[in-house]
N, C-alpha and C positions, 0 to 999 in steps of 0.2 A: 892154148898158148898164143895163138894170133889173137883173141883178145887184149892180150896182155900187152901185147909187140904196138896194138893198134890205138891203146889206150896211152901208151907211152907217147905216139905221134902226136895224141890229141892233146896231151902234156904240153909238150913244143909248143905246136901250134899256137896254145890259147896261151902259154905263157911269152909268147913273142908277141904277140897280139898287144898285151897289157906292157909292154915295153916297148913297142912303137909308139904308141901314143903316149909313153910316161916322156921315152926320149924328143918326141914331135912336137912338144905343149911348148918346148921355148920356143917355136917360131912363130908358133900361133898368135898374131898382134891382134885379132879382133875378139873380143869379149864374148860374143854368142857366139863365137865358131866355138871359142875356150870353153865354155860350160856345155858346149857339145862334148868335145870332144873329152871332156871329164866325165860327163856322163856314159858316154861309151868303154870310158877305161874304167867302171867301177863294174860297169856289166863283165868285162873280158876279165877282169881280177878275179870276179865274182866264180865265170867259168873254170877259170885257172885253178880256183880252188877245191873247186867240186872234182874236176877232172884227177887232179894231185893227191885228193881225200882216196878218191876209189883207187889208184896204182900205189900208194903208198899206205894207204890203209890206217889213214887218222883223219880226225872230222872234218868235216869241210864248214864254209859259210854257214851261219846258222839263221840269217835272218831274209826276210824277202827284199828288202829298197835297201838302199843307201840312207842314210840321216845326213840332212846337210850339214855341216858346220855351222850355218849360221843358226841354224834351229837348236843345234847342243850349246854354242857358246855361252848365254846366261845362266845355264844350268851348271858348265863347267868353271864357268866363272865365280857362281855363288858359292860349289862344292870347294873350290881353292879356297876361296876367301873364309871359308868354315873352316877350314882343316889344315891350315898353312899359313906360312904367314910370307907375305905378297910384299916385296918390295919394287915400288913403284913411283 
C-alpha cells in the first residue's frame, strides 16, 4: 500500500513540475532560456506520464525524444494539404 500512497506523491510531484514551467514560459523573454525551458517541460510531461500510466493503470508515453515541430511541420503540412482543403 505505501507503494501506492508514494506513487500517488510522485503524481504530484512530476505533474506540478510540468505546470510550472507551462505557467513560467510567459515570462521567459529570452529565446535560449525558452527552448530550455521547453525542453525541460517535455521531459517532466514525459515523467508525468509514465508516473500517471503505473497509479492509474493505462499507457504511458511511448516514444524516447520529443519531435520538434519544426521537423513535423512539412510533413503536417503536405498531409493537410492532401487530405483537406486549406483555406489560406
Amino acid at each position: 500500500m505505501w507503494r501506492y500512497a508514494f506513487s500517488k506523491k510522485c503524481q504530484l510531484f512530476f505533474s506540478t513540475g510540468a505546470s510550472a514551467y507551462t505557467g513560467a514560459a510567459q515570462f521567459i523573454t529570452t529565446p535560449k532560456f525558452l527552448t530550455v525551458a521547453a525542453s525541460i517541460l517535455s521531459t517532466e510531461a514525459r515523467h508525468a506520464s509514465w508516473i500517471a500510466s503505473a497509479v492509474n493503470k493505462f499507457a504511458g508515453w511511448g516514444g524516447s525524444f520529443e519531435v520538434s515541430l519544426f521537423t513535423m511541420a512539412p510533413k503536417i503540412k503536405a498531409h493537410l494539404t492532401k487530405n483537406t482543403l486549406i483555406l489560406s
